[in-house]
C-alpha positions as CSV (number, residue, x, y, z in Angstrom):
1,X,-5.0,190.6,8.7
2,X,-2.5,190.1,5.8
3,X,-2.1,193.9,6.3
4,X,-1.4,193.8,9.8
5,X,1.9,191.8,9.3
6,X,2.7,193.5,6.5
7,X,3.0,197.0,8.5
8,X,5.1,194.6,11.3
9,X,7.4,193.5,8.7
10,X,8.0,196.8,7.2
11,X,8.4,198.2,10.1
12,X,11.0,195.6,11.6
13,X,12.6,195.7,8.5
14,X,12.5,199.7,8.9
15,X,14.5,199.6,12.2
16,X,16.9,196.7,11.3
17,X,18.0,199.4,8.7
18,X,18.1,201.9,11.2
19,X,20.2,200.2,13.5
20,X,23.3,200.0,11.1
21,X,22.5,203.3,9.8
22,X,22.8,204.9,12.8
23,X,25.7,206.9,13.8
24,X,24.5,207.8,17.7
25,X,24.8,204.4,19.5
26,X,22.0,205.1,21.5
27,X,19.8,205.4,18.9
28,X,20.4,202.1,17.3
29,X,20.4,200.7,20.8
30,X,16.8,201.9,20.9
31,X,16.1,200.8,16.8
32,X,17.0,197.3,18.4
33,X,14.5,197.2,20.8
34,X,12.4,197.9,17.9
35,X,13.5,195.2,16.1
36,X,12.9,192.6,19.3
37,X,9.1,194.0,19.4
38,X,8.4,193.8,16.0
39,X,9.4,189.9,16.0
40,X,7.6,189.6,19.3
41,X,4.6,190.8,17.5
42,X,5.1,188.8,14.6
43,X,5.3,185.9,17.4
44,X,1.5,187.1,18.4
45,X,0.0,186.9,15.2
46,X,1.6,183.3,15.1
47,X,-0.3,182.7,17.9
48,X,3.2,181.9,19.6
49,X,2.3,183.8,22.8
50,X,5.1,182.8,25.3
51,X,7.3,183.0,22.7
52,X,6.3,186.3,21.8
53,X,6.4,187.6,26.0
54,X,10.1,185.4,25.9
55,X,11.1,187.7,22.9
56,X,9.5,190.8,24.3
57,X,11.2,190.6,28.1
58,X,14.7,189.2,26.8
59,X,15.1,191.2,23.6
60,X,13.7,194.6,24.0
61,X,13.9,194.5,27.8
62,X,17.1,193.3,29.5
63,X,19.4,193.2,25.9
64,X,18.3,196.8,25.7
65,X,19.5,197.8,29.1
66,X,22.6,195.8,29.0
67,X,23.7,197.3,26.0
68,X,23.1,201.0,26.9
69,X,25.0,199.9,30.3
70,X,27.6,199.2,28.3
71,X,27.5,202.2,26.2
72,X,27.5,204.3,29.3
73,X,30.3,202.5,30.8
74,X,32.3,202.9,27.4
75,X,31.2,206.5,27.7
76,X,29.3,206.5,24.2
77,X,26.2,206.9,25.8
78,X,25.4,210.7,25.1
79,X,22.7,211.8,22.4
80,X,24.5,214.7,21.4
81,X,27.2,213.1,19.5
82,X,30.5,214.8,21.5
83,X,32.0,211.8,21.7
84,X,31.1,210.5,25.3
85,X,32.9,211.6,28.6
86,X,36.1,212.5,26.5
87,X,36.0,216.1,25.7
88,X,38.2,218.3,28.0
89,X,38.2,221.9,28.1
């Protein structure tokens, strides 16, 4: 078990690093949903379970859509790092 929440921990640990090393803003949008599972599961082994589904829905699901809404309507939303919608030819 005590290995278990070690892998969680490294690996929310892993993605909180990610997310502010992360140049593509999509990409650490997504290494944030990572985050908000990892403490969801870390709720489960607490045997917090409606915290855990709370953590899981809110975090991961709607802050994750809300901020790649926003990305997109910033424009910063591409994966291929151009810049968004502000290139002209």
């Amino acid at each position: 078990m005590l290995w278990i929440v070690i892998l969680i921990v490294g690996l929310t640990l892993g993605a909180a690093i990610a997310v502010l090393l992360f140049e593509n803003f999509l990409a650490a949008v997504a290494a944030s949903s990572v985050v908000s599972l990892g403490v969801a599961l870390i709720f489960v082994v607490l045997r917090a379970p409606d915290v855990a589904m709370t953590e899981a829905a809110v975090g991961a699901g709607i802050s994750g859509l809300i901020l790649a809404l926003g990305l997109r309507r910033l424009g910063l939303w591409r994966l291929d790092g151009s810049g968004g919608d502000r290139d002209h030819a």
